[in-house]
TORDREN-574085 format. One line per field, with one value per residue (C-alpha): x, y, z; residue in three letters. Coordinates in nm, 2 decimals. Each point is the difference from the previous one (the first is absolute). Layout:
REM TORDREN-574085
xx: X; ... .
yy: Y; ... .
zz: Z; ... .
type: ALA; ... .
REM end
This chain:
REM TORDREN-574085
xx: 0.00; 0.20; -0.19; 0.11; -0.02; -0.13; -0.30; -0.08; 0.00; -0.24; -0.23; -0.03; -0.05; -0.27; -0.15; 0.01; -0.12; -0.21; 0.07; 0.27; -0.01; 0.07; 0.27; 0.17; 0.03; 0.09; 0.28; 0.13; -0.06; -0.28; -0.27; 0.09; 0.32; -0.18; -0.27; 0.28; 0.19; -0.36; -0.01; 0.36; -0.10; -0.29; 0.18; 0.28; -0.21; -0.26; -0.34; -0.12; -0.04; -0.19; -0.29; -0.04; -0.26; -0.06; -0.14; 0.22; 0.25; -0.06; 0.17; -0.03; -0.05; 0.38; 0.10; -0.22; 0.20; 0.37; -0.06; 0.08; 0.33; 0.10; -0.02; 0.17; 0.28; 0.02; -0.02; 0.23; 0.28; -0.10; 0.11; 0.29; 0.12; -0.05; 0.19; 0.27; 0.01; -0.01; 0.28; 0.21; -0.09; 0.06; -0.34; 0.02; 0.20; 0.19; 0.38; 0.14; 0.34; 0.23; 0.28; 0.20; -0.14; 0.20; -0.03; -0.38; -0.06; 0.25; 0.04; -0.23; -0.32; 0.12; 0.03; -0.37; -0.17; 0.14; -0.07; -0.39; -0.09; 0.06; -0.10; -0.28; -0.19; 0.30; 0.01; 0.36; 0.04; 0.34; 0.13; 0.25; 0.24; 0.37; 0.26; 0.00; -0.34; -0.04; 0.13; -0.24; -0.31; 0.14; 0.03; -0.34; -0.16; -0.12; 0.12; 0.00; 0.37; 0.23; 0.28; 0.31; 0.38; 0.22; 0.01; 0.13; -0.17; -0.29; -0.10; -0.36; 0.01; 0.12; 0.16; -0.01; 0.23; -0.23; 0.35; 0.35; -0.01; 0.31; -0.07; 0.04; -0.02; -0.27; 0.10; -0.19; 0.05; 0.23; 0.20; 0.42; -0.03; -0.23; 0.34; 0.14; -0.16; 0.09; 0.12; 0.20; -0.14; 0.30; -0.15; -0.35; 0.07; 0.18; -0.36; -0.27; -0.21; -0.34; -0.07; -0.26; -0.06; 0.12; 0.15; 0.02; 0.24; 0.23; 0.02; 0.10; 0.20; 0.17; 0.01; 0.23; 0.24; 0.05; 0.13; 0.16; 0.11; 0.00; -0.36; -0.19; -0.41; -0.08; -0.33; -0.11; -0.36; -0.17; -0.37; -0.25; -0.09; 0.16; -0.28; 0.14; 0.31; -0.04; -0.21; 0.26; 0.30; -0.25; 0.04; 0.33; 0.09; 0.20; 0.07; -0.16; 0.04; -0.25; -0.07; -0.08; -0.35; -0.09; 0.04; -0.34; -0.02; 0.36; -0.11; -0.34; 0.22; 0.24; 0.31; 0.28; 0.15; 0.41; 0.16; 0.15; 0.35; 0.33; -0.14; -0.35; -0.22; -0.32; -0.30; -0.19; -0.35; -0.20; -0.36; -0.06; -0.27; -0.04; 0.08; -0.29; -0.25; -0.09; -0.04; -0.33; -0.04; -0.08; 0.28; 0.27; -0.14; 0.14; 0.31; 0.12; -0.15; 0.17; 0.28; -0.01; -0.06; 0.32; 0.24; -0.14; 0.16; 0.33; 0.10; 0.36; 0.00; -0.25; 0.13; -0.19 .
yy: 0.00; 0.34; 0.29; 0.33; 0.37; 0.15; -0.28; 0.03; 0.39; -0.02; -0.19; 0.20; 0.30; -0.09; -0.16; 0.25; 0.27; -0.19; 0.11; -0.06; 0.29; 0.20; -0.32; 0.09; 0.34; -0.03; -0.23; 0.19; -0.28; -0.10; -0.17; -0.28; -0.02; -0.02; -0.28; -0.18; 0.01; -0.12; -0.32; -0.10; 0.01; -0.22; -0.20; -0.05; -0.05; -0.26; 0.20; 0.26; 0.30; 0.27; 0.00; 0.31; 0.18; 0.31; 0.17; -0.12; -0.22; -0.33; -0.19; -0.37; -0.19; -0.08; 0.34; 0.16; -0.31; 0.12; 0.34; 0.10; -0.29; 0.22; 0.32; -0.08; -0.14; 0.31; 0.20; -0.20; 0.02; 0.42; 0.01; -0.18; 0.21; 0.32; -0.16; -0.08; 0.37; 0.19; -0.22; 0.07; 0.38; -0.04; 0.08; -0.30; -0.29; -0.18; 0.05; -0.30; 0.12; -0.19; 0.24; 0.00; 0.16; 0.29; 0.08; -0.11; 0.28; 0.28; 0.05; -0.23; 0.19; 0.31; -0.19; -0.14; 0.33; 0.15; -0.25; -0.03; 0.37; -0.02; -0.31; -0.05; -0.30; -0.22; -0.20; -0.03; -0.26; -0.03; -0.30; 0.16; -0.33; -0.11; 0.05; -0.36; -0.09; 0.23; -0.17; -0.32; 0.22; 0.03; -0.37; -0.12; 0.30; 0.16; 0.34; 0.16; 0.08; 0.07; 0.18; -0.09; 0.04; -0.23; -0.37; -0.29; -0.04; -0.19; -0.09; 0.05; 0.29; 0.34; 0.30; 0.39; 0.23; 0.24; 0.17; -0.04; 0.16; 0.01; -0.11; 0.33; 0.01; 0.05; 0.09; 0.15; 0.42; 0.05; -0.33; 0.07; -0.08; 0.28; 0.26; -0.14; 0.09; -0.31; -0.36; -0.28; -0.36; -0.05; 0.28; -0.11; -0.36; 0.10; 0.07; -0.29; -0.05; -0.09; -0.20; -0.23; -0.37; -0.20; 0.11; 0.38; -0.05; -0.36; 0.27; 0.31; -0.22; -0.08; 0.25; 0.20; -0.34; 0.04; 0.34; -0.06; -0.28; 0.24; 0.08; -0.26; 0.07; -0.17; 0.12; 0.06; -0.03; -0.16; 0.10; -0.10; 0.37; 0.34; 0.17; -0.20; 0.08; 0.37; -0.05; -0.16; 0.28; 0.29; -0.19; 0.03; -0.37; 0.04; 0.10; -0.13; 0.05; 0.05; 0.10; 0.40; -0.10; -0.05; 0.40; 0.07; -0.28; 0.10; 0.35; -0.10; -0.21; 0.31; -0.16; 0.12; -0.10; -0.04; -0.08; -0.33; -0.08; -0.17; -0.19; 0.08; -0.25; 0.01; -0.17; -0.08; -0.04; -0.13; -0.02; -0.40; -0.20; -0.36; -0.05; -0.20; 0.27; 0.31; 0.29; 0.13; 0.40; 0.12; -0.18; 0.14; 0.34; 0.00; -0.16; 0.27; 0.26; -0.11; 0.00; 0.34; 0.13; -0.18; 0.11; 0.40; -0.02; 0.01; -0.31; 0.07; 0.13; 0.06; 0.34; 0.16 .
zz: 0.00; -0.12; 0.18; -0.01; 0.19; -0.32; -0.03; 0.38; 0.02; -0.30; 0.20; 0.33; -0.25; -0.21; 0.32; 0.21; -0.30; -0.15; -0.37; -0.21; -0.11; 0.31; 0.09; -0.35; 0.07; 0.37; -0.10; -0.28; -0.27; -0.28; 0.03; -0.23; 0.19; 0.30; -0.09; -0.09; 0.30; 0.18; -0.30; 0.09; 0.39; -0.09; -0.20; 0.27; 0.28; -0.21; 0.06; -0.08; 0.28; -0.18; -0.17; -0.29; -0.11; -0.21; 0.32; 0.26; 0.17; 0.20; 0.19; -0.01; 0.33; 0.00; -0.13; 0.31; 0.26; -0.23; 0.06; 0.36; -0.02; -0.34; 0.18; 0.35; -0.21; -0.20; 0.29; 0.20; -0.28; -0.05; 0.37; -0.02; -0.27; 0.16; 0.30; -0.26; -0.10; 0.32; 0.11; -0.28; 0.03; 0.35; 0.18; 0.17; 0.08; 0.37; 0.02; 0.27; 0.09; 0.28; 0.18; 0.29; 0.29; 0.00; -0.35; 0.01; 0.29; -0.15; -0.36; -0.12; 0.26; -0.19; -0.35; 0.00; 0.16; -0.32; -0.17; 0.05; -0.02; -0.34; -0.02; 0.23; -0.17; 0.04; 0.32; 0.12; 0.24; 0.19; 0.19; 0.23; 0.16; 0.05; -0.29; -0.01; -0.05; -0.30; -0.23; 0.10; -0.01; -0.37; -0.10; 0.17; -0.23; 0.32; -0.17; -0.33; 0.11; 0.29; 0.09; 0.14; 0.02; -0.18; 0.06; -0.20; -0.35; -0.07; -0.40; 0.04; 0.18; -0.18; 0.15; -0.06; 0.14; 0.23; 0.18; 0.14; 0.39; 0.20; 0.39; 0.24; 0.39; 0.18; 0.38; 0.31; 0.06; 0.21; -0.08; -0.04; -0.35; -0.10; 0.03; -0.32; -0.31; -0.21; 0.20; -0.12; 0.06; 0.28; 0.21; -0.03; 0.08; 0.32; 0.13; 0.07; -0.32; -0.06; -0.34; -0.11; -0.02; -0.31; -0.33; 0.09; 0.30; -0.23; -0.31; 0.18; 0.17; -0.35; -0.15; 0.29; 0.06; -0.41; 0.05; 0.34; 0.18; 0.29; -0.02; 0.18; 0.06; 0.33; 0.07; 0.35; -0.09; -0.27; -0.05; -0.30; -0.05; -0.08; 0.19; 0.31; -0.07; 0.02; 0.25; 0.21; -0.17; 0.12; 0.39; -0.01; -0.03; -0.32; -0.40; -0.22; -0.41; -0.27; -0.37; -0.07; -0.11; 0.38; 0.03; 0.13; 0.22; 0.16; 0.07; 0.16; 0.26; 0.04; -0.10; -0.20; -0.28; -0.14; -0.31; 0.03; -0.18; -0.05; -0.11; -0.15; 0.01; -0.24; -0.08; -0.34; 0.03; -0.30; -0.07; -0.03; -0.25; -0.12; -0.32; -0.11; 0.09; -0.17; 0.23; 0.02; -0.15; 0.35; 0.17; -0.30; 0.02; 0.38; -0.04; -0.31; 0.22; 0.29; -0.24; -0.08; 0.39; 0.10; -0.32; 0.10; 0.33; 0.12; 0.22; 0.04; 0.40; 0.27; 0.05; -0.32 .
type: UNK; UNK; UNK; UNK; UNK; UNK; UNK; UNK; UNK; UNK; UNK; UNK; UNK; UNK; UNK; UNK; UNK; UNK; UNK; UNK; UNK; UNK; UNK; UNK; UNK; UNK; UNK; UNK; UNK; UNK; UNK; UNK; UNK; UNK; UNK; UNK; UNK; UNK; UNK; UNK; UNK; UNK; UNK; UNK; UNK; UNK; UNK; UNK; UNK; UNK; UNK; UNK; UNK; UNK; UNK; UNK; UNK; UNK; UNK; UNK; UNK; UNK; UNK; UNK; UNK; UNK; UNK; UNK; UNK; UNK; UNK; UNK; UNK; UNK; UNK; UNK; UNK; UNK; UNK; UNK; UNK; UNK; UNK; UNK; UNK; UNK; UNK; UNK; UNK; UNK; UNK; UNK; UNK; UNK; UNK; UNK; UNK; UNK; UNK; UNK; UNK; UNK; UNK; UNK; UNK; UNK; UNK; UNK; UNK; UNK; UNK; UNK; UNK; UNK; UNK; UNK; UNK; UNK; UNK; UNK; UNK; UNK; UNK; UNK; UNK; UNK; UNK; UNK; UNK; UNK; UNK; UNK; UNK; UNK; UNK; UNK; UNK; UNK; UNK; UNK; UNK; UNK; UNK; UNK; UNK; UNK; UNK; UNK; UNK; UNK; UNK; UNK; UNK; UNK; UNK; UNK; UNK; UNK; UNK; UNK; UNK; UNK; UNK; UNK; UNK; UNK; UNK; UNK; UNK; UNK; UNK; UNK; UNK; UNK; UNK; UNK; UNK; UNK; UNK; UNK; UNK; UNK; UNK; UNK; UNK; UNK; UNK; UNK; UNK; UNK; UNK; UNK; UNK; UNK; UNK; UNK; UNK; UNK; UNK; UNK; UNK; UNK; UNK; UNK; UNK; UNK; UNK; UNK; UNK; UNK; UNK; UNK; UNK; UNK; UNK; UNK; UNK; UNK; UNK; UNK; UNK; UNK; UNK; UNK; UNK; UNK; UNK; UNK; UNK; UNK; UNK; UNK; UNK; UNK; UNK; UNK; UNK; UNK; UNK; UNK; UNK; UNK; UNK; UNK; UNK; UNK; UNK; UNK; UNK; UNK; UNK; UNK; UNK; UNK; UNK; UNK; UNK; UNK; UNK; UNK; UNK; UNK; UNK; UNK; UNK; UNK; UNK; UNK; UNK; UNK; UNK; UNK; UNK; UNK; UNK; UNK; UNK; UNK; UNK; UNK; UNK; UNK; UNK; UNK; UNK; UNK; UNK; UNK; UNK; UNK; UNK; UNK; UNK; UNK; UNK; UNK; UNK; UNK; UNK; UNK; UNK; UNK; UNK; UNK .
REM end
Protein backbone atom coordinates (compact mmCIF):
# COMPACT_ATOMS: atom_id res chain seq x y z
CA UNK A 1 0.00 0.00 0.00
CA UNK A 2 1.98 3.41 -1.16
CA UNK A 3 0.09 6.28 0.61
CA UNK A 4 1.20 9.59 0.47
CA UNK A 5 1.04 13.31 2.42
CA UNK A 6 -0.31 14.84 -0.80
CA UNK A 7 -3.30 11.96 -1.08
CA UNK A 8 -4.12 12.31 2.69
CA UNK A 9 -4.13 16.25 2.91
CA UNK A 10 -6.48 16.00 -0.08
CA UNK A 11 -8.82 14.08 1.87
CA UNK A 12 -9.14 16.10 5.21
CA UNK A 13 -9.55 19.09 2.70
CA UNK A 14 -12.30 18.22 0.64
CA UNK A 15 -13.83 16.62 3.78
CA UNK A 16 -13.74 19.11 5.89
CA UNK A 17 -14.87 21.78 2.87
CA UNK A 18 -17.02 19.91 1.44
CA UNK A 19 -16.34 20.96 -2.26
CA UNK A 20 -13.63 20.39 -4.37
CA UNK A 21 -13.72 23.28 -5.47
CA UNK A 22 -12.97 25.31 -2.42
CA UNK A 23 -10.31 22.10 -1.50
CA UNK A 24 -8.64 22.98 -5.01
CA UNK A 25 -8.33 26.43 -4.27
CA UNK A 26 -7.37 26.06 -0.64
CA UNK A 27 -4.57 23.78 -1.65
CA UNK A 28 -3.27 25.74 -4.40
CA UNK A 29 -3.86 22.87 -7.12
CA UNK A 30 -6.70 21.89 -9.86
CA UNK A 31 -9.44 20.25 -9.60
CA UNK A 32 -8.46 17.39 -11.88
CA UNK A 33 -5.27 17.23 -9.96
CA UNK A 34 -7.09 17.05 -7.00
CA UNK A 35 -9.77 14.19 -7.94
CA UNK A 36 -7.00 12.42 -8.81
CA UNK A 37 -5.08 12.54 -5.84
CA UNK A 38 -8.69 11.26 -4.01
CA UNK A 39 -8.76 8.13 -6.99
CA UNK A 40 -5.20 7.15 -6.06
CA UNK A 41 -6.16 7.25 -2.21
CA UNK A 42 -9.12 5.04 -3.08
CA UNK A 43 -7.32 2.98 -5.06
CA UNK A 44 -4.46 2.49 -2.36
CA UNK A 45 -6.63 2.01 0.38
CA UNK A 46 -9.16 -0.65 -1.66
CA UNK A 47 -12.56 1.42 -1.14
CA UNK A 48 -13.80 4.02 -1.94
CA UNK A 49 -14.19 6.99 0.86
CA UNK A 50 -16.14 9.73 -0.93
CA UNK A 51 -19.03 9.73 -2.64
CA UNK A 52 -19.39 12.78 -5.49
CA UNK A 53 -22.01 14.56 -6.59
CA UNK A 54 -22.60 17.74 -8.71
CA UNK A 55 -23.96 19.40 -5.48
CA UNK A 56 -21.79 18.19 -2.95
CA UNK A 57 -19.30 16.02 -1.24
CA UNK A 58 -19.92 12.69 0.84
CA UNK A 59 -18.22 10.76 2.67
CA UNK A 60 -18.49 7.13 2.60
CA UNK A 61 -19.00 5.22 5.92
CA UNK A 62 -15.21 4.42 5.87
CA UNK A 63 -14.17 7.78 4.61
CA UNK A 64 -16.45 9.36 7.65
CA UNK A 65 -14.41 6.25 10.28
CA UNK A 66 -10.72 7.46 8.03
CA UNK A 67 -11.33 10.92 8.56
CA UNK A 68 -10.53 11.89 12.18
CA UNK A 69 -7.18 8.99 12.03
CA UNK A 70 -6.20 11.19 8.62
CA UNK A 71 -6.44 14.41 10.45
CA UNK A 72 -4.71 13.55 13.88
CA UNK A 73 -1.86 12.21 11.78
CA UNK A 74 -1.70 15.30 9.79
CA UNK A 75 -1.89 17.33 12.72
CA UNK A 76 0.36 15.30 14.69
CA UNK A 77 3.18 15.54 11.85
CA UNK A 78 2.24 19.67 11.39
CA UNK A 79 3.29 19.81 15.15
CA UNK A 80 6.20 17.98 14.86
CA UNK A 81 7.45 20.06 12.16
CA UNK A 82 6.86 23.25 13.82
CA UNK A 83 8.79 21.70 16.75
CA UNK A 84 11.49 20.91 14.17
CA UNK A 85 11.59 24.59 13.18
CA UNK A 86 11.50 26.45 16.41
CA UNK A 87 14.32 24.27 17.53
CA UNK A 88 16.39 25.05 14.67
CA UNK A 89 15.51 28.83 14.96
CA UNK A 90 16.07 28.38 18.54
CA UNK A 91 12.74 29.18 20.32
CA UNK A 92 12.89 26.23 22.02
CA UNK A 93 14.94 23.29 22.79
CA UNK A 94 16.83 21.45 26.53
CA UNK A 95 20.57 22.02 26.73
CA UNK A 96 21.97 19.04 29.42
CA UNK A 97 25.43 20.19 30.33
CA UNK A 98 27.72 18.34 33.10
CA UNK A 99 30.55 20.66 34.91
CA UNK A 100 32.52 20.70 37.85
CA UNK A 101 31.06 22.27 40.70
CA UNK A 102 33.10 25.15 40.74
CA UNK A 103 32.78 26.04 37.20
CA UNK A 104 28.99 24.94 37.31
CA UNK A 105 28.36 27.74 40.24
CA UNK A 106 30.91 30.52 38.71
CA UNK A 107 31.31 31.01 35.10
CA UNK A 108 29.03 28.69 33.94
CA UNK A 109 25.75 30.56 36.45
CA UNK A 110 27.02 33.69 34.63
CA UNK A 111 27.32 31.79 31.11
CA UNK A 112 23.58 30.43 31.13
CA UNK A 113 21.92 33.70 32.74
CA UNK A 114 23.30 35.23 29.54
CA UNK A 115 22.57 32.71 27.81
CA UNK A 116 18.68 32.44 28.30
CA UNK A 117 17.84 36.13 28.09
CA UNK A 118 18.41 35.93 24.67
CA UNK A 119 17.44 32.77 24.50
CA UNK A 120 14.58 32.31 26.85
CA UNK A 121 12.72 29.31 25.15
CA UNK A 122 15.75 27.10 25.48
CA UNK A 123 15.81 25.14 28.72
CA UNK A 124 19.40 24.80 29.92
CA UNK A 125 19.85 22.17 32.26
CA UNK A 126 23.20 21.92 34.23
CA UNK A 127 24.49 18.94 36.10
CA UNK A 128 27.05 20.49 38.36
CA UNK A 129 29.40 17.18 39.99
CA UNK A 130 33.12 16.14 40.51
CA UNK A 131 35.67 16.63 37.56
CA UNK A 132 35.72 13.00 37.54
CA UNK A 133 32.29 12.06 36.97
CA UNK A 134 31.94 14.38 34.04
CA UNK A 135 33.20 12.69 31.68
CA UNK A 136 30.84 9.46 32.69
CA UNK A 137 27.73 11.74 32.55
CA UNK A 138 29.06 12.05 28.90
CA UNK A 139 29.44 8.27 27.86
CA UNK A 140 26.04 7.11 29.57
CA UNK A 141 24.35 10.13 27.26
CA UNK A 142 23.16 11.65 30.54
CA UNK A 143 24.40 15.10 28.77
CA UNK A 144 24.44 16.75 25.49
CA UNK A 145 28.14 17.48 26.57
CA UNK A 146 30.40 18.22 29.54
CA UNK A 147 33.15 20.00 30.42
CA UNK A 148 36.28 19.12 31.76
CA UNK A 149 40.14 19.47 32.05
CA UNK A 150 42.34 17.20 30.18
CA UNK A 151 42.43 13.53 30.85
CA UNK A 152 43.74 10.58 28.81
CA UNK A 153 41.98 10.16 25.33
CA UNK A 154 39.14 8.30 24.57
CA UNK A 155 38.06 7.41 20.62
CA UNK A 156 34.47 7.86 20.99
CA UNK A 157 34.59 10.85 22.83
CA UNK A 158 35.76 14.21 21.03
CA UNK A 159 37.36 17.20 22.53
CA UNK A 160 37.26 21.07 21.94
CA UNK A 161 39.64 23.38 23.33
CA UNK A 162 37.34 25.81 25.62
CA UNK A 163 40.76 27.48 27.45
CA UNK A 164 44.27 27.07 28.77
CA UNK A 165 44.22 28.67 32.73
CA UNK A 166 47.32 28.83 34.73
CA UNK A 167 46.60 27.69 38.63
CA UNK A 168 47.04 30.96 40.98
CA UNK A 169 46.79 31.07 44.89
CA UNK A 170 44.09 31.58 46.67
CA UNK A 171 45.12 32.52 50.46
CA UNK A 172 43.18 34.03 53.58
CA UNK A 173 43.71 38.20 54.22
CA UNK A 174 45.95 38.66 56.27
CA UNK A 175 47.98 35.42 55.47
CA UNK A 176 52.22 36.08 55.12
CA UNK A 177 51.88 35.34 51.64
CA UNK A 178 49.64 38.07 50.64
CA UNK A 179 53.00 40.71 50.91
CA UNK A 180 54.37 39.34 47.66
CA UNK A 181 52.79 40.18 44.56
CA UNK A 182 53.75 37.14 42.47
CA UNK A 183 54.86 33.49 44.50
CA UNK A 184 56.95 30.71 43.35
CA UNK A 185 55.49 27.13 43.92
CA UNK A 186 58.46 26.57 46.65
CA UNK A 187 56.97 29.42 48.83
CA UNK A 188 53.46 28.34 48.53
CA UNK A 189 54.18 24.67 49.25
CA UNK A 190 56.01 25.73 52.54
CA UNK A 191 52.36 26.42 53.85
CA UNK A 192 49.75 23.53 54.51
CA UNK A 193 47.63 23.00 51.28
CA UNK A 194 44.22 22.14 50.75
CA UNK A 195 43.49 20.12 47.30
CA UNK A 196 40.92 17.84 46.25
CA UNK A 197 40.26 14.14 46.04
CA UNK A 198 41.48 12.14 42.88
CA UNK A 199 43.02 13.20 39.63
CA UNK A 200 43.17 16.97 40.55
CA UNK A 201 45.64 16.53 43.47
CA UNK A 202 47.88 12.89 41.20
CA UNK A 203 48.10 15.58 38.08
CA UNK A 204 49.12 18.67 39.87
CA UNK A 205 51.07 16.47 41.55
CA UNK A 206 52.83 15.68 38.15
CA UNK A 207 52.88 18.16 36.64
CA UNK A 208 55.23 20.18 39.53
CA UNK A 209 57.57 16.77 40.11
CA UNK A 210 58.13 17.20 36.02
CA UNK A 211 59.42 20.61 36.46
CA UNK A 212 60.98 20.02 39.88
CA UNK A 213 62.10 17.16 41.70
CA UNK A 214 62.12 19.65 44.57
CA UNK A 215 58.53 20.35 44.40
CA UNK A 216 56.59 17.78 46.19
CA UNK A 217 52.53 18.46 46.81
CA UNK A 218 51.68 16.79 50.14
CA UNK A 219 48.35 18.00 50.78
CA UNK A 220 47.28 18.62 54.31
CA UNK A 221 43.70 18.26 53.44
CA UNK A 222 41.98 16.65 50.74
CA UNK A 223 38.32 17.73 50.16
CA UNK A 224 35.83 16.67 47.25
CA UNK A 225 34.90 20.37 46.66
CA UNK A 226 36.51 23.80 45.89
CA UNK A 227 33.67 25.49 47.78
CA UNK A 228 35.12 23.53 50.93
CA UNK A 229 38.17 24.29 50.24
CA UNK A 230 37.84 27.96 50.38
CA UNK A 231 35.72 27.51 52.94
CA UNK A 232 38.28 25.94 55.03
CA UNK A 233 41.31 28.74 53.35
CA UNK A 234 38.82 31.57 54.53
CA UNK A 235 39.20 29.65 58.41
CA UNK A 236 42.53 30.02 58.33
CA UNK A 237 43.45 26.34 57.99
CA UNK A 238 45.43 26.66 54.81
CA UNK A 239 46.09 27.68 50.84
CA UNK A 240 44.54 26.40 48.60
CA UNK A 241 44.90 26.90 44.50
CA UNK A 242 42.40 27.42 41.76
CA UNK A 243 41.72 28.42 38.15
CA UNK A 244 40.89 32.41 37.42
CA UNK A 245 37.35 31.37 36.25
CA UNK A 246 36.46 30.87 40.10
CA UNK A 247 36.87 34.93 40.41
CA UNK A 248 33.51 35.63 41.69
CA UNK A 249 33.26 32.84 43.93
CA UNK A 250 36.89 33.82 45.48
CA UNK A 251 35.75 37.32 46.15
CA UNK A 252 32.38 36.28 47.79
CA UNK A 253 34.64 34.24 50.39
CA UNK A 254 37.02 37.28 50.80
CA UNK A 255 40.07 35.73 49.79
CA UNK A 256 42.86 36.87 47.81
CA UNK A 257 44.39 35.90 45.01
CA UNK A 258 48.48 35.53 43.63
CA UNK A 259 50.15 34.73 40.50
CA UNK A 260 51.63 31.43 40.76
CA UNK A 261 55.12 30.65 39.01
CA UNK A 262 58.37 28.88 38.47
CA UNK A 263 56.98 26.98 37.37
CA UNK A 264 53.49 27.78 35.87
CA UNK A 265 51.30 25.32 36.03
CA UNK A 266 48.09 25.40 33.60
CA UNK A 267 45.10 23.65 32.81
CA UNK A 268 43.20 22.91 29.37
CA UNK A 269 39.71 22.54 29.75
CA UNK A 270 37.70 21.17 26.71
CA UNK A 271 34.11 21.01 26.00
CA UNK A 272 33.47 17.04 25.65
CA UNK A 273 30.82 15.01 23.24
CA UNK A 274 30.42 11.37 22.03
CA UNK A 275 31.17 10.94 18.79
CA UNK A 276 28.27 8.87 17.72
CA UNK A 277 25.77 11.64 18.60
CA UNK A 278 24.93 14.68 16.95
CA UNK A 279 24.53 17.63 19.16
CA UNK A 280 21.25 18.85 19.37
CA UNK A 281 20.75 22.93 17.93
CA UNK A 282 20.02 24.09 21.35
CA UNK A 283 22.79 22.28 23.09
CA UNK A 284 25.46 23.67 20.06
CA UNK A 285 24.11 27.11 20.27
CA UNK A 286 25.45 27.15 24.08
CA UNK A 287 28.56 25.54 23.66
CA UNK A 288 29.83 28.21 20.55
CA UNK A 289 28.32 30.78 22.84
CA UNK A 290 30.02 29.71 25.75
CA UNK A 291 32.84 29.73 23.27
CA UNK A 292 32.70 33.12 22.47
CA UNK A 293 32.13 34.38 26.40
CA UNK A 294 35.33 32.56 27.43
CA UNK A 295 37.69 33.66 24.22
CA UNK A 296 36.27 37.65 25.19
CA UNK A 297 37.94 37.52 28.52
CA UNK A 298 41.22 37.60 29.74
CA UNK A 299 42.24 34.50 31.92
CA UNK A 300 45.85 35.20 32.35
CA UNK A 301 45.80 36.50 36.30
CA UNK A 302 43.26 37.14 39.01
CA UNK A 303 44.59 40.53 39.45
CA UNK A 304 42.69 42.14 36.27
Amino acid sequence: MNITLRQLRAFVTVAQLGSFTQAAADLHITQSTLSGLIKELEQALGVQIVHRTTRKVELSGVGKAFLPLTARILQDLDEALRAITDLKALKSGVVRIAAPQLMACTLLADVVGSFTKQHPGIDVHLSDCKVDEVLPKVHSGEVDFGIGPERPASQDIAAQPLFDMPFVAVLAQGHPLTRFKRLTWTQFLQHPVISLEGAYTQLLRRDLLAASDQLTLAPAKEVAFMTTALSLVSAGIGVTVCLPYARSLVNLYGLETRPLGTPIVRRKFYLLARQDRVIPPAARAFADYLLTYVTQRKWGSMEE
